[in-house]
Backbone and ligand atoms as CSV (ligand in chain L), in Angstrom:
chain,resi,resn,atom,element,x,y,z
A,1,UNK,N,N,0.854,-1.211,0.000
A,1,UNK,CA,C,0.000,0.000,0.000
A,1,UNK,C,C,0.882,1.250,0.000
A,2,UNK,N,N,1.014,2.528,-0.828
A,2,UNK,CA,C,1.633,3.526,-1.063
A,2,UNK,C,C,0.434,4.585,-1.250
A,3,UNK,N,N,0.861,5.583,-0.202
A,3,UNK,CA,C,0.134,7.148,-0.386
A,3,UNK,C,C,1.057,8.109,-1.601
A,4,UNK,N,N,0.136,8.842,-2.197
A,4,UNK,CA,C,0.660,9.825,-3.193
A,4,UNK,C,C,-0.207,11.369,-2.979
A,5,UNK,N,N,0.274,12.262,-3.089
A,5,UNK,CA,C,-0.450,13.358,-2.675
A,5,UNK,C,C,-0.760,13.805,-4.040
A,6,UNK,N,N,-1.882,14.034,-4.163
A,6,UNK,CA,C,-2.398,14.783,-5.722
A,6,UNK,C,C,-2.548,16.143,-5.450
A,7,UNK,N,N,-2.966,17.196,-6.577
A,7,UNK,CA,C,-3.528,18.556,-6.411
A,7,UNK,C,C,-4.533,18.848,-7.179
A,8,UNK,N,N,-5.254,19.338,-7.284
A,8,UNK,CA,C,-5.899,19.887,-8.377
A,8,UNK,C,C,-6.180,21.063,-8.233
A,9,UNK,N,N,-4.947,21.355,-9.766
A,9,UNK,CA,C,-4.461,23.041,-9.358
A,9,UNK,C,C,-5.573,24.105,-9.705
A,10,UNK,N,N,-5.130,25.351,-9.661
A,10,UNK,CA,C,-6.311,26.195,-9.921
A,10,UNK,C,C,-7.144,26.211,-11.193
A,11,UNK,N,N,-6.292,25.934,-12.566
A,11,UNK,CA,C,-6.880,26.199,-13.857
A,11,UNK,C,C,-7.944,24.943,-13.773
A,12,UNK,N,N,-7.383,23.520,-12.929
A,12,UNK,CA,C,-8.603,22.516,-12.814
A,12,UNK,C,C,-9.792,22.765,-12.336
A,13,UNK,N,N,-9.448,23.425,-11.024
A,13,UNK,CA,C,-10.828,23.949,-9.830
A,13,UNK,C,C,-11.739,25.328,-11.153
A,14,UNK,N,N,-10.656,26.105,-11.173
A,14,UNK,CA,C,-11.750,27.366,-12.093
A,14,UNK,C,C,-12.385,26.846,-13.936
A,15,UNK,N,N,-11.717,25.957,-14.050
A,15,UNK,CA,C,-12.529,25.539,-15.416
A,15,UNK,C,C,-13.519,23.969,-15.025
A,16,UNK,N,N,-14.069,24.024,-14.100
A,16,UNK,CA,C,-15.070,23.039,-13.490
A,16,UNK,C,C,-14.569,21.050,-13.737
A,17,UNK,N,N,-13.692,21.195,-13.637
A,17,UNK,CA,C,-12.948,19.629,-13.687
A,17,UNK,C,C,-12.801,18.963,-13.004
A,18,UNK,N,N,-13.156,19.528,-11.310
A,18,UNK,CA,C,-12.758,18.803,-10.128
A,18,UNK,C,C,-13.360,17.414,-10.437
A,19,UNK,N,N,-14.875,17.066,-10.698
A,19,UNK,CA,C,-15.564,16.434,-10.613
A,19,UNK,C,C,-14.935,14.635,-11.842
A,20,UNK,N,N,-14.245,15.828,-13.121
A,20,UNK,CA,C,-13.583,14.619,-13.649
A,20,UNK,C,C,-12.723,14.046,-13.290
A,21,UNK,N,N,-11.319,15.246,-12.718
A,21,UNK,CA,C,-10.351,14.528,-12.415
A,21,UNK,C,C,-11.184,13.389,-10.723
A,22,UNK,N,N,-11.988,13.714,-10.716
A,22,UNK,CA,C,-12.093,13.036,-9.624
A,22,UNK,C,C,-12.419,11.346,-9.818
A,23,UNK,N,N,-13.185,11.742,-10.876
A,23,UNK,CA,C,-13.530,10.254,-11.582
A,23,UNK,C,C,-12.870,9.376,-12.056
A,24,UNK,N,N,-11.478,10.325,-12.708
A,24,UNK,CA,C,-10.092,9.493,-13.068
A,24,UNK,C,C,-9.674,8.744,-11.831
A,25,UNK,N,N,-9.888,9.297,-10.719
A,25,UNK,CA,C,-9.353,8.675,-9.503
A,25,UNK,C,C,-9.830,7.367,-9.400
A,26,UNK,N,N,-11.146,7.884,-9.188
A,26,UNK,CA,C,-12.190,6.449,-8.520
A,26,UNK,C,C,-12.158,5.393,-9.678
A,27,UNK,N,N,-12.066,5.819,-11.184
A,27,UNK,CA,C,-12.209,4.192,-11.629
A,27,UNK,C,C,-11.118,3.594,-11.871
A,28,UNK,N,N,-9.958,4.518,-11.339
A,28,UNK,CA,C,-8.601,3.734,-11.423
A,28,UNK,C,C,-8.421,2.589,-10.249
A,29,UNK,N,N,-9.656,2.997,-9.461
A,29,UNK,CA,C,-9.562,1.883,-8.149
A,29,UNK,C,C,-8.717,2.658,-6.595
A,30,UNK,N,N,-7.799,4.307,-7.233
A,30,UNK,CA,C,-7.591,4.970,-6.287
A,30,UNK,C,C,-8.306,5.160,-5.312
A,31,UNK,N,N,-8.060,4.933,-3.718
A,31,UNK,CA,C,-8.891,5.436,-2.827
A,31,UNK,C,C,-8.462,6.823,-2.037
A,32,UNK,N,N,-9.325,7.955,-2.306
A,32,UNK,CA,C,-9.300,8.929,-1.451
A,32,UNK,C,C,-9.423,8.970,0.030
A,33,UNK,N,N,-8.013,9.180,0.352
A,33,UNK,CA,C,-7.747,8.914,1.868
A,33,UNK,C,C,-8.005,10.358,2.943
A,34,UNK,N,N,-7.774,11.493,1.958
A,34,UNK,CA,C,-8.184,12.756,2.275
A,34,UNK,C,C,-8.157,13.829,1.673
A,35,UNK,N,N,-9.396,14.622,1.630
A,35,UNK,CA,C,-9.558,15.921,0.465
A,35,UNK,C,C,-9.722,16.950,1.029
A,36,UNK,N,N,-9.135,18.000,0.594
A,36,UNK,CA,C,-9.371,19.711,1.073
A,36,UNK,C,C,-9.264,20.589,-0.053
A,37,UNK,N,N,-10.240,21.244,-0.031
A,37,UNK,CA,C,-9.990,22.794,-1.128
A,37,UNK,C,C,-9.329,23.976,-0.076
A,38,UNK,N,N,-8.240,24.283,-0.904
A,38,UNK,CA,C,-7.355,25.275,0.092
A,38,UNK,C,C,-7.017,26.288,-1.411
A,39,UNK,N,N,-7.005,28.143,-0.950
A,39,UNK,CA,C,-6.231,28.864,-1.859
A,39,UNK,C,C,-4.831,28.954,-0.871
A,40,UNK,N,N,-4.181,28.443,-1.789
A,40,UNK,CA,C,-2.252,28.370,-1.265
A,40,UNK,C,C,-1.964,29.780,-0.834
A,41,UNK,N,N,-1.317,29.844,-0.046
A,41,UNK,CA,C,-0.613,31.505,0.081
A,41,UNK,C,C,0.536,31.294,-0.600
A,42,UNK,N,N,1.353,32.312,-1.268
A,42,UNK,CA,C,2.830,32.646,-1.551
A,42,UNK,C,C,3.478,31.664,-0.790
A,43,UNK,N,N,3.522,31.860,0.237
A,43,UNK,CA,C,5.073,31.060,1.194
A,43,UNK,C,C,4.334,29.404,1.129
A,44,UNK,N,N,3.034,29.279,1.265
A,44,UNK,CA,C,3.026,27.533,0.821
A,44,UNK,C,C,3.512,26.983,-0.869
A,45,UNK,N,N,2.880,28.005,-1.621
A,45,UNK,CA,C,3.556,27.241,-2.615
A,45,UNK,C,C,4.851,27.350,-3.054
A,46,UNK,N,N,4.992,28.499,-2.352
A,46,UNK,CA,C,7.067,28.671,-2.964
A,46,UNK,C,C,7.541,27.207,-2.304
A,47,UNK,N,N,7.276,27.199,-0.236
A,47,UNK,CA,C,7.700,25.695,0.087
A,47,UNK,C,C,7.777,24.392,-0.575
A,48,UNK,N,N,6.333,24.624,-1.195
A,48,UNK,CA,C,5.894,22.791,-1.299
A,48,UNK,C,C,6.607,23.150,-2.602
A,49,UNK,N,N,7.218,23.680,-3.521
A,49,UNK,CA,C,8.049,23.953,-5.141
A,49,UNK,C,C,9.532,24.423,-4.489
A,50,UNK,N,N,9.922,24.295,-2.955
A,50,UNK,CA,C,11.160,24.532,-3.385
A,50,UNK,C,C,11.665,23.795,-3.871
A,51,UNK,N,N,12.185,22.803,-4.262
A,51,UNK,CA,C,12.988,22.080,-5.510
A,51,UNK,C,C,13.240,22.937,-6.497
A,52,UNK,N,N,12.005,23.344,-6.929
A,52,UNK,CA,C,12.496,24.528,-8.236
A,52,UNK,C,C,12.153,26.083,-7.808
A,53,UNK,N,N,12.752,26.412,-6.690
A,53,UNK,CA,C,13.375,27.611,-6.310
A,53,UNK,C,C,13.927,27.987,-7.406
A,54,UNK,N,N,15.429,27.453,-7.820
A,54,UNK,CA,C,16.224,28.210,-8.985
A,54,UNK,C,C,16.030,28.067,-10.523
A,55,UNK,N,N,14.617,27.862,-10.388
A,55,UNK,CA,C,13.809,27.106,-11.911
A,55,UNK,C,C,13.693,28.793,-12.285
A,56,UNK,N,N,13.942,28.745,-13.838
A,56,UNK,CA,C,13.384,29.462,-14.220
A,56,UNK,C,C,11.783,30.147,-14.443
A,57,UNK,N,N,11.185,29.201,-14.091
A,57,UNK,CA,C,9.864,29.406,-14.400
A,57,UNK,C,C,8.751,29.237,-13.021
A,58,UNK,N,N,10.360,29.153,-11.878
A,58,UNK,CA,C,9.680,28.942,-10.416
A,58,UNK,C,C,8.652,31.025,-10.230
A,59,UNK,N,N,9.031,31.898,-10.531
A,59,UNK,CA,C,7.711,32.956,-10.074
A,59,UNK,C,C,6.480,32.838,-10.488
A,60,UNK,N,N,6.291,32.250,-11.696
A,60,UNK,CA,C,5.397,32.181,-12.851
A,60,UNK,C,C,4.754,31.001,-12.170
A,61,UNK,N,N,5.390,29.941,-11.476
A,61,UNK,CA,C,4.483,28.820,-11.044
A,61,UNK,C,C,3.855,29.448,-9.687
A,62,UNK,N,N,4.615,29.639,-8.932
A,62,UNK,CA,C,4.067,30.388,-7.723
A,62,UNK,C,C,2.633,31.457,-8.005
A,63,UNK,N,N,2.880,31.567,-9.243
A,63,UNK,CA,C,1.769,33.134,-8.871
A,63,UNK,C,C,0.504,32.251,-9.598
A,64,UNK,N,N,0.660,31.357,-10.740
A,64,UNK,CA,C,-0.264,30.663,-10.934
A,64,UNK,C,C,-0.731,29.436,-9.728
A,65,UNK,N,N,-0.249,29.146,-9.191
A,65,UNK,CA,C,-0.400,28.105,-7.686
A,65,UNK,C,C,-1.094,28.899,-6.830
A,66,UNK,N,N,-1.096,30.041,-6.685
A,66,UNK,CA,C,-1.733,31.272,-6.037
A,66,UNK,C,C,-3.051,32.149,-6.642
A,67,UNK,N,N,-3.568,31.550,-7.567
A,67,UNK,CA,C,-4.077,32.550,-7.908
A,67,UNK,C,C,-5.728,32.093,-8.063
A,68,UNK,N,N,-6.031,30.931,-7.212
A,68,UNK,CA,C,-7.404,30.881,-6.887
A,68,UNK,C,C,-7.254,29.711,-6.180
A,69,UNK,N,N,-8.087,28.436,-5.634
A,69,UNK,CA,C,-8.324,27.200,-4.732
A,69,UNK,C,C,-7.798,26.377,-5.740
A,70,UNK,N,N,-7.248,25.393,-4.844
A,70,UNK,CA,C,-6.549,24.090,-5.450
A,70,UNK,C,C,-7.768,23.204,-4.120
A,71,UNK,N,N,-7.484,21.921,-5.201
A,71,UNK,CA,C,-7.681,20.870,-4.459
A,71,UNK,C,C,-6.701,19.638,-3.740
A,72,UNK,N,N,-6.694,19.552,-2.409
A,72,UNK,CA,C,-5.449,18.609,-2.193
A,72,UNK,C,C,-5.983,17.579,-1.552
A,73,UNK,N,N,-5.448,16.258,-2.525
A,73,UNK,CA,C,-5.868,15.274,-2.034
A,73,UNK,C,C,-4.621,14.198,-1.882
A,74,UNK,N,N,-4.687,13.153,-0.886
A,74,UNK,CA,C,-4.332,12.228,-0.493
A,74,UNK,C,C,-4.631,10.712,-1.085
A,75,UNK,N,N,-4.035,10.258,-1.932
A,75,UNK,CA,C,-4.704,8.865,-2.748
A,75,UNK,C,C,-3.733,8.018,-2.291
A,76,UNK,N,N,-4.496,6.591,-2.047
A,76,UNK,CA,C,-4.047,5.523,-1.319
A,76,UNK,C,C,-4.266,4.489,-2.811
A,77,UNK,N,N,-3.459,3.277,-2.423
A,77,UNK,CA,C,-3.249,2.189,-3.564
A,77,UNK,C,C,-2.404,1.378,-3.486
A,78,UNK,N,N,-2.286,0.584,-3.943
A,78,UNK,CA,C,-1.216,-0.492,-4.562
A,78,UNK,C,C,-0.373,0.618,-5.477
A,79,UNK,N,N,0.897,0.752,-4.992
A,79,UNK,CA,C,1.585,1.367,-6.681
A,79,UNK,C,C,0.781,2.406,-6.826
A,80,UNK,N,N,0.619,3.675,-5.980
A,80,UNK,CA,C,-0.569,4.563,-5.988
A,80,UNK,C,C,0.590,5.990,-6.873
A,81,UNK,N,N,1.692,6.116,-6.450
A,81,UNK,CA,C,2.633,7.091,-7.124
A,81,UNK,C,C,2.586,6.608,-8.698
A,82,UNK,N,N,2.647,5.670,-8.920
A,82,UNK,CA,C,3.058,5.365,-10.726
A,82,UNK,C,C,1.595,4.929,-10.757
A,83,UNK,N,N,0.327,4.838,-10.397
A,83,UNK,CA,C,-0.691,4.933,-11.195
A,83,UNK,C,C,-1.488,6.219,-11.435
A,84,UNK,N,N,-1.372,6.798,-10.406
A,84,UNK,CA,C,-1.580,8.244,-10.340
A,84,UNK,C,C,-0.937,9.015,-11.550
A,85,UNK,N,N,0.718,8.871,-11.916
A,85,UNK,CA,C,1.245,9.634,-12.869
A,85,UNK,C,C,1.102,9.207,-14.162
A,86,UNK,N,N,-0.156,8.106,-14.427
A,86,UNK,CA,C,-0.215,7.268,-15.433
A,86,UNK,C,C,-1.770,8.301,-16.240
A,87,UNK,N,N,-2.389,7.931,-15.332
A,87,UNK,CA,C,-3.563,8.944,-14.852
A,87,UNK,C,C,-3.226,10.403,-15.401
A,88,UNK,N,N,-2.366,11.099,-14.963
A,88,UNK,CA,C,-1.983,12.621,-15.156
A,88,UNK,C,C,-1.253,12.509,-16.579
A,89,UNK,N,N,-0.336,11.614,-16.987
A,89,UNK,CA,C,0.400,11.884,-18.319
A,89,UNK,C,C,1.473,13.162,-17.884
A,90,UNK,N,N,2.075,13.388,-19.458
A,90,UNK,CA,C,3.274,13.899,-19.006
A,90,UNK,C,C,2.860,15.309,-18.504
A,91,UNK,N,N,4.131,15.986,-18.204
A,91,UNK,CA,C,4.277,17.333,-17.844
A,91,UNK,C,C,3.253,18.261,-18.851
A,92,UNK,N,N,3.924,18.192,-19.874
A,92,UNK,CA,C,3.697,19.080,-20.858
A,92,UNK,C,C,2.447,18.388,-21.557
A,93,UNK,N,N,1.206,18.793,-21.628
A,93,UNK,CA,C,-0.254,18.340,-22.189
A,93,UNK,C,C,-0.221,17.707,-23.500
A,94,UNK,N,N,0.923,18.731,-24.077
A,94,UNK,CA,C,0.510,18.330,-25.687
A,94,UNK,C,C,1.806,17.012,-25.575
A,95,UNK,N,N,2.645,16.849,-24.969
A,95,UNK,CA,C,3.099,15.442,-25.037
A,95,UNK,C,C,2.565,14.123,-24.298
A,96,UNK,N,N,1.444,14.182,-23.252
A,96,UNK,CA,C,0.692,13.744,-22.632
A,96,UNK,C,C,0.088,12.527,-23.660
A,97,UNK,N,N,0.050,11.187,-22.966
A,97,UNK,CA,C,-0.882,10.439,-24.031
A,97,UNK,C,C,-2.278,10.446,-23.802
A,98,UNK,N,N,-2.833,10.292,-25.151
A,98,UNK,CA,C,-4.626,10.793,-25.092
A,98,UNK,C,C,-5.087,9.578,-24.038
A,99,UNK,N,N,-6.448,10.642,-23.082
A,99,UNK,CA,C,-6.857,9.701,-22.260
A,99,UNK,C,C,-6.730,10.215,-21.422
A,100,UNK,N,N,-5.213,10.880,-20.977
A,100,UNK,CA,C,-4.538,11.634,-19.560
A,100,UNK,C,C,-5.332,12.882,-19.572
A,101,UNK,N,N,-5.011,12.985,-17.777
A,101,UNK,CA,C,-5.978,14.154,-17.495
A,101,UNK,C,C,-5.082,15.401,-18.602
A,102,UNK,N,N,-3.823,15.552,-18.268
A,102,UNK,CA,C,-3.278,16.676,-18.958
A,102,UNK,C,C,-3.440,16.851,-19.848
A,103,UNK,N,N,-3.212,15.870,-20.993
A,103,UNK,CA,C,-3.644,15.694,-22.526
A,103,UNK,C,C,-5.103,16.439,-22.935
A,104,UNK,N,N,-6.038,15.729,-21.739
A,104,UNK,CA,C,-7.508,16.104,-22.473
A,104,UNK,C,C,-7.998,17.774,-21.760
A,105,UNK,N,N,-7.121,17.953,-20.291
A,105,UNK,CA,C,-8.130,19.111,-19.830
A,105,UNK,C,C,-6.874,20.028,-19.722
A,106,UNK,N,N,-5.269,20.026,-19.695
A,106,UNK,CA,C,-3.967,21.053,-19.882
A,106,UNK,C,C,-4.110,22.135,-20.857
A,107,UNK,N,N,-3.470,23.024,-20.286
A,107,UNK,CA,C,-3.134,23.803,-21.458
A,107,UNK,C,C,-2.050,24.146,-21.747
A,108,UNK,N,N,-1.200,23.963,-21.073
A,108,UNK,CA,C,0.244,24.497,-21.618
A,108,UNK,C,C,1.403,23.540,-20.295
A,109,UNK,N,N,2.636,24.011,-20.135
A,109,UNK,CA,C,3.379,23.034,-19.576
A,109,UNK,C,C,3.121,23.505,-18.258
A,110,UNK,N,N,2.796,24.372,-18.360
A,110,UNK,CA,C,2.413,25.112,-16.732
A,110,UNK,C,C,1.243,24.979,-16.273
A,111,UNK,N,N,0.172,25.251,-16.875
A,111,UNK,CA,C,-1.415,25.386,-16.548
A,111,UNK,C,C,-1.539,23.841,-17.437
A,112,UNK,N,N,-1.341,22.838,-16.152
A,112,UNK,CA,C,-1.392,21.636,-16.398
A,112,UNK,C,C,-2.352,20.399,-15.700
A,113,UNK,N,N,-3.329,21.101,-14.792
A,113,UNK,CA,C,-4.184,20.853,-14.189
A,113,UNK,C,C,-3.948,20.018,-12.674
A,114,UNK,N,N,-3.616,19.373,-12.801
A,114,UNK,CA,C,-2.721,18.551,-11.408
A,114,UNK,C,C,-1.326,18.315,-11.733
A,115,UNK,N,N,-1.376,17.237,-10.212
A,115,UNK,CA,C,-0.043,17.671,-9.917
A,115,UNK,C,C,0.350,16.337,-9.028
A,116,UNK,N,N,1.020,15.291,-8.885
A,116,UNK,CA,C,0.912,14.154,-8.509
A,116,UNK,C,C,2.491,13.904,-7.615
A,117,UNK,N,N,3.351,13.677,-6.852
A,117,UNK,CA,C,3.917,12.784,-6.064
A,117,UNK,C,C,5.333,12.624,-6.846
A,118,UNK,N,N,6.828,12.679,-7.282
A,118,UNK,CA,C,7.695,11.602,-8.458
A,118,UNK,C,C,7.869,10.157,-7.927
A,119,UNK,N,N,8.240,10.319,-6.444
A,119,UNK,CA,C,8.667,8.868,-5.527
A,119,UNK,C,C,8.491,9.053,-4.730
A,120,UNK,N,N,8.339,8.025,-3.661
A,120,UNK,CA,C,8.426,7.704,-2.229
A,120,UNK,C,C,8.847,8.808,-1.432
A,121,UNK,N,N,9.538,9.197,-1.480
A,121,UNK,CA,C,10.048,10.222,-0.715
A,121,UNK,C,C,9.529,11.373,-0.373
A,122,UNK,N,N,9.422,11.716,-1.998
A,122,UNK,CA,C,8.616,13.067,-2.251
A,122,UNK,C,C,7.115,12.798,-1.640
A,123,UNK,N,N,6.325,12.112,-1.972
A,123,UNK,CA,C,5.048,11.899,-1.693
A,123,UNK,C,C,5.118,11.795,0.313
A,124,UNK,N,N,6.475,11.204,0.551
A,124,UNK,CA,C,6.122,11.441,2.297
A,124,UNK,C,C,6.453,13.019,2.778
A,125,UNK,N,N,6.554,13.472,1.705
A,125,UNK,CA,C,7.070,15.515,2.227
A,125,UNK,C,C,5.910,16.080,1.773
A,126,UNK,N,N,5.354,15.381,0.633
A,126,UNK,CA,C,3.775,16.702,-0.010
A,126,UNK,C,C,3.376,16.388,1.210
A,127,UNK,N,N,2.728,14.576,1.165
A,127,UNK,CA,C,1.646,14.672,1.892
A,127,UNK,C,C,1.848,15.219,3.637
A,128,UNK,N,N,2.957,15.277,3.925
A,128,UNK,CA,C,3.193,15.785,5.707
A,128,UNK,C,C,3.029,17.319,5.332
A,129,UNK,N,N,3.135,18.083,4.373
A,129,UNK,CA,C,3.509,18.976,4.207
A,129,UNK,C,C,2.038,19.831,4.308
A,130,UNK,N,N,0.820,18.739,3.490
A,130,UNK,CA,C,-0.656,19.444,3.971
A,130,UNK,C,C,-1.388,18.850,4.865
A,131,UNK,N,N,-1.017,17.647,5.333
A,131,UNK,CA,C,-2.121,16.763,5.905
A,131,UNK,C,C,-1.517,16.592,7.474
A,132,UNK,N,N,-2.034,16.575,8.265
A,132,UNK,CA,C,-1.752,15.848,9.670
A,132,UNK,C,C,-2.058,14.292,9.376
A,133,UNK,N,N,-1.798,13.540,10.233
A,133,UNK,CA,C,-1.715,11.951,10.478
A,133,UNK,C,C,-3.559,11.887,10.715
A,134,UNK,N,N,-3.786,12.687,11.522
A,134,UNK,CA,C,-5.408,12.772,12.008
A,134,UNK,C,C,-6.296,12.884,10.601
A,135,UNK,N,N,-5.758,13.884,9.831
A,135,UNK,CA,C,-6.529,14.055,8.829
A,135,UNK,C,C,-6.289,13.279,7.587
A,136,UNK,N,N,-6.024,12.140,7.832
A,136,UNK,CA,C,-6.300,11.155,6.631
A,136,UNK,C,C,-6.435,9.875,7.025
A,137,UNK,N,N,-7.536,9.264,6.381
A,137,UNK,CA,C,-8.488,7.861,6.800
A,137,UNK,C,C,-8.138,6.910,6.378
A,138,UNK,N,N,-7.906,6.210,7.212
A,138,UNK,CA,C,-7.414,4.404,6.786
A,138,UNK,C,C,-8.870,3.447,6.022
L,1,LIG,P1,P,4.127,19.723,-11.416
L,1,LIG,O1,O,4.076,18.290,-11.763
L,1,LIG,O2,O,3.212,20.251,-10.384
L,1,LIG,O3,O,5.631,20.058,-10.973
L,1,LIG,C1,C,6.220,21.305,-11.169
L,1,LIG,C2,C,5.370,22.231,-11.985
L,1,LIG,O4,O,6.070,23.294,-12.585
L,1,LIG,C3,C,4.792,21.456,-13.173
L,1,LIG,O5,O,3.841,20.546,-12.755
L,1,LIG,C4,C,4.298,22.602,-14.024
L,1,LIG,O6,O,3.095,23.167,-13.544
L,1,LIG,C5,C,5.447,23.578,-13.818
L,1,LIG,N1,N,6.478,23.453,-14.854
L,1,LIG,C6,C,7.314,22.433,-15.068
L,1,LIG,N2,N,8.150,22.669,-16.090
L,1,LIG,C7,C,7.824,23.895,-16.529
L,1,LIG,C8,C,8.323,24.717,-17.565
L,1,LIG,N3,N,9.323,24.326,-18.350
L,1,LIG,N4,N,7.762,25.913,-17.730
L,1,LIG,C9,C,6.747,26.312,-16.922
L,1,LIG,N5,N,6.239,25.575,-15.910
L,1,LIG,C10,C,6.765,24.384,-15.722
């Protein structure tokens, strides 16, 4: 059993998608272990993106990560990190294979609709990073 922390970033929440990407979840057999709609402040999303602090394109993500409610969720599974990113497709939409959320609802490499976990590791820093132990269901 492996937790993966998903998002569903703002361009998902403001162009009415929650409801699909949500569906991608459930018939993948993903179980939602815990959900919150939160608008990020500045200093959460610069944190949860420092990795790409010295990214070029780290202000531009920040201010789009900021700039209305995300959804953050907690998905539980077998192999829940690599089915989840199977689910999302690549980074960039238009290289995304058809089917993927990015492919069908992305728009560009940035306004890419979610946002999923790379490994083990990472997925134990998102998810501590929004969730308490209390707030997610076995
Ligand atoms: P995500 O999977 O959330 O991880 C980092 C995010 O940065 C990524 O999705 C995109 O939203 C964004 N991103 C990654 N690469 C680029 C890029 N080359 N230009 C702009 N934004 C990017």
């Amino acid at each position: 059993m492996q937790r993966t922390l998903a998002i569903i970033k703002p361009d998902g929440v403001s162009a009415g998608h929650i409801g699909k990407v949500i569906a991608h979840i459930e018939r993948e057999g993903l179980r939602i272990a815990a959900m919150r709609m939160e608008h990020l402040t500045k200093g959460e999303a610069e944190g949860f993106y420092d990795v790409h602090r010295d990214k070029p394109f780290f202000p531009s993500l920040v201010s789009f990560m900021t700039e209305g409610p995300c959804v953050l969720l907690v998905l539980e599974g077998e192999n829940a990190i690599e089915r989840w990113r199977k689910l999302m497709g690549a980074t960039d939409p238009a290289k995304a294979e058809p089917g993927t959320i990015r492919r069908e609802m992305g728009t560009n490499i940035e306004r890419n609709v979610v946002h999923g976990s790379d490994a083990p590791g990472t997925a134990a820093f998102e998810v501590g990073y929004f969730f308490r132990g209390c707030e997610i269901h076995y």
